[in-house]
C-alpha positions in Angstrom: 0.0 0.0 0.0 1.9 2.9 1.6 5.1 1.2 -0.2 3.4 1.9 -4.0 3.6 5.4 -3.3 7.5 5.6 -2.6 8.5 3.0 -5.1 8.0 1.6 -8.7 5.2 -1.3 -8.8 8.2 -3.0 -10.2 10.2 -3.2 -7.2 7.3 -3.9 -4.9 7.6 -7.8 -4.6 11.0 -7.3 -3.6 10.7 -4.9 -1.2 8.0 -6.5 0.6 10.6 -10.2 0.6 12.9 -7.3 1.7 11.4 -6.3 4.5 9.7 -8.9 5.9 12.8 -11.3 5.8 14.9 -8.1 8.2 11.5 -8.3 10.1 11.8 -11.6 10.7 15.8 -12.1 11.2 15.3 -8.9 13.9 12.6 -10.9 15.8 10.2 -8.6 15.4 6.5 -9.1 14.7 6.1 -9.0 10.9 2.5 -7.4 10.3 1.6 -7.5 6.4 -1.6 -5.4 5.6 -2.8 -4.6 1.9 -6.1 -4.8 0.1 -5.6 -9.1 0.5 -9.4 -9.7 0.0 -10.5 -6.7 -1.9 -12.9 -8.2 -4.1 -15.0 -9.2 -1.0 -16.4 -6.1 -0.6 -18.7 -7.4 -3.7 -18.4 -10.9 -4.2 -18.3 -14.0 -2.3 -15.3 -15.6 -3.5 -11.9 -14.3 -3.8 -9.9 -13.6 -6.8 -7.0 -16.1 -7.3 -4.5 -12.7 -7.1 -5.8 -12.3 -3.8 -5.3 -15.4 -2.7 -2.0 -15.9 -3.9 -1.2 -12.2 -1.8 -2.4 -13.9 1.5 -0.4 -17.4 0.7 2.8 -15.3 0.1 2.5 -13.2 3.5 2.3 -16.3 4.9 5.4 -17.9 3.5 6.9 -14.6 4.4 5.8 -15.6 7.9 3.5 -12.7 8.7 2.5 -13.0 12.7 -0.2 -10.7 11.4 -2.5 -10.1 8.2 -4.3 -6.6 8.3 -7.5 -5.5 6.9 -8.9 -2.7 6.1 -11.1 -1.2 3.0 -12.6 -5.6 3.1 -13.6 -5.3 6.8 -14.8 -1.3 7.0 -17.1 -1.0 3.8 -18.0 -4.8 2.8 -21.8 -6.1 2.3 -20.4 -9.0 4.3 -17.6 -8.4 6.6 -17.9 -11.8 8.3 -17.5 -13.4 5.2 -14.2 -11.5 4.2 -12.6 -12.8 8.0 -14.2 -16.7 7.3 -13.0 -16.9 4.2 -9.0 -15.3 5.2 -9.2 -17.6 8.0 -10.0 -20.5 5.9 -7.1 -19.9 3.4 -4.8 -19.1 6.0 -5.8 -22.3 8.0 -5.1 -24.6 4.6 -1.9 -23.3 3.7 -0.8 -24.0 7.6 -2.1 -28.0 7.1 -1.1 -28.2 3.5 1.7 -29.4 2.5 3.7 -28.5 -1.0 4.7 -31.7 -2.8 
């Protein structure tokens, strides 16, 4: 989010590896927040894109996942929490082969 202002869209994805890997080697509390389930806010499902964001913060090792925009203004708030826990909860019993 507040990184796409500073910085190229380019070097995002790096950054964001960046930081969170100094986050993590510092052993402090790595707290990722972006728009993971945007989409929510309208539909029920969430876009693959999104989904993808959330599994990367987690390999990242985020402590923390942060919503915003889903949770304030979505027809279904609950939903957008069900359906991060949900991913969140598969990637943590699944594993890659």
């Amino acid at each position: 989010g507040d990184l796409g202002v500073a910085f190229s869209i380019y070097e995002l994805p790096i950054l964001q590896k960046y930081i969170s890997h100094k986050t993590k080697l510092a052993n402090k509390e790595l707290i990722i927040g972006t728009g993971f389930l945007k989409s929510l806010k309208r539909n029920k499902i969430p876009e693959r894109a999104e989904v993808n964001d959330l599994y990367n913060s987690f390999l990242d090792g985020a402590d923390k996942i942060m919503f915003s925009g889903e949770v304030a203004i979505s027809n279904d708030p609950v939903n957008v929490l069900m359906t991060a826990n949900k991913v969140l909860r598969y990637f943590e019993n699944e594993e890659i082969k």
